[in-house]
C-alpha positions as a Markdown table, in Angstrom:
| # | Residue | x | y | z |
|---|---|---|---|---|
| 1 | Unk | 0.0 | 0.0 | 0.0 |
| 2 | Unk | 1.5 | 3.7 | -0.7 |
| 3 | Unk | 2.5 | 4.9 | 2.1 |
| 4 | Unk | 0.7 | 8.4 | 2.0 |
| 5 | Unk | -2.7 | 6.9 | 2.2 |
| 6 | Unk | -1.1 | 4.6 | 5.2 |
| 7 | Unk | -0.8 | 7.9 | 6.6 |
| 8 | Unk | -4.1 | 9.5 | 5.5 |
| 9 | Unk | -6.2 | 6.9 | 7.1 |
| 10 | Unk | -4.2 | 6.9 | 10.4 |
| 11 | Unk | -4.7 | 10.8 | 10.8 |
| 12 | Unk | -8.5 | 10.0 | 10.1 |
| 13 | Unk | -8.4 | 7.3 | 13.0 |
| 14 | Unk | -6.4 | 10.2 | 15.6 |
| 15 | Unk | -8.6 | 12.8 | 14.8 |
| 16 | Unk | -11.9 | 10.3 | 15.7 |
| 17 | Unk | -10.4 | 9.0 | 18.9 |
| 18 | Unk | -9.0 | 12.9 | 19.6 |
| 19 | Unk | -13.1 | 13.9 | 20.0 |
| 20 | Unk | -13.8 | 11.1 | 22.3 |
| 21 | Unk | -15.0 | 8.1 | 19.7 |
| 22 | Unk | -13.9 | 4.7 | 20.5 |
| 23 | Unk | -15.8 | 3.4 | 17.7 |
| 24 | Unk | -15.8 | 4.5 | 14.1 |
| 25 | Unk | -19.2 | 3.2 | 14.2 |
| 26 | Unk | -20.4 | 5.9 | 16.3 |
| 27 | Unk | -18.5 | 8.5 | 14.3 |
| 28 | Unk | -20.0 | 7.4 | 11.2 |
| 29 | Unk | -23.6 | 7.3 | 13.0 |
| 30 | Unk | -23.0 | 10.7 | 14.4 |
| 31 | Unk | -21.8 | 13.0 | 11.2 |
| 32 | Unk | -23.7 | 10.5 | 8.8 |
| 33 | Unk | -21.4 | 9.1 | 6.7 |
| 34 | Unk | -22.2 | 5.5 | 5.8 |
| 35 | Unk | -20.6 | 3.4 | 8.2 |
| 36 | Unk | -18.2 | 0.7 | 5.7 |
| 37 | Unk | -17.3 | 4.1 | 4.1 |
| 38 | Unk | -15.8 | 6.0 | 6.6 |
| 39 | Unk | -14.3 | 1.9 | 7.8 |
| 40 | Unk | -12.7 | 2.3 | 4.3 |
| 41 | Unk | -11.2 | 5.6 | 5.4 |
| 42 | Unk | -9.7 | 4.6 | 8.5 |
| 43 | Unk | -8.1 | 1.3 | 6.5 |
| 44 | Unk | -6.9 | 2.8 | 4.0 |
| 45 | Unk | -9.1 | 1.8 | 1.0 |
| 46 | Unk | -10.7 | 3.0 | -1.2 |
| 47 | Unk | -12.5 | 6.2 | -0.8 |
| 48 | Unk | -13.4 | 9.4 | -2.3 |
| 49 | Unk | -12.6 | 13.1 | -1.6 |
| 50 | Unk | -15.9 | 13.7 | -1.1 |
| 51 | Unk | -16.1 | 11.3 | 1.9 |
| 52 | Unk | -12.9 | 12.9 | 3.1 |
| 53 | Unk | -14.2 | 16.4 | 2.7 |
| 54 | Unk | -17.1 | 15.1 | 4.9 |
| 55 | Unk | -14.9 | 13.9 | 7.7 |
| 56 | Unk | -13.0 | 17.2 | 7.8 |
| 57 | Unk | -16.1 | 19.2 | 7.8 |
| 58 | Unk | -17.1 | 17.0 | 10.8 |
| 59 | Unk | -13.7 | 18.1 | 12.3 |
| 60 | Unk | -13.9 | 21.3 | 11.4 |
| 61 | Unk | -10.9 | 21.6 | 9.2 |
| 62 | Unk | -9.5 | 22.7 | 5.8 |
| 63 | Unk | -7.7 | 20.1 | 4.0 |
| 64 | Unk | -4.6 | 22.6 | 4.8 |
| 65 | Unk | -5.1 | 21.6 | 8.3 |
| 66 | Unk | -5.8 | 17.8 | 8.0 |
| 67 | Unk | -2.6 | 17.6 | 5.2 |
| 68 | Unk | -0.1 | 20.0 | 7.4 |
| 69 | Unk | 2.5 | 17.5 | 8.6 |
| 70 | Unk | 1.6 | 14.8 | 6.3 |
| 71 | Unk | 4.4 | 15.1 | 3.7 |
| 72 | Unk | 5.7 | 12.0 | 1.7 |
């Protein structure tokens, strides 16, 4: 797997255990984003920008935000 969506979907994982989530589940429930979509996320697999976008605005980020630090 390339290693910048390794690193994608483990940011998406801290930032969802950072407000208090345990379970993606919940998360998912929560900002209503279909449940094996956001799993998909936090894995690593196959998902779009628009599903990302969603979990930042759930965050309240800009992609600036979420991508700061993240370099190859």
């Amino acid at each position: 797997m390339d290693k910048r969506v390794t690193k994608i979907a483990k940011r998406i994982k801290k930032l969802r255990i950072e407000k208090g989530y345990s379970s993606y589940e919940n998360f998912a429930w929560d900002n209503e984003i279909p449940r094996i979509q956001y799993w998909r996320m936090e894995k690593g697999t196959n998902f779009t920008i628009r599903t990302l976008l969603r979990v930042l605005d759930a965050h309240q980020m800009t992609l600036k935000d979420f991508f700061e630090g993240l370099e190859h």
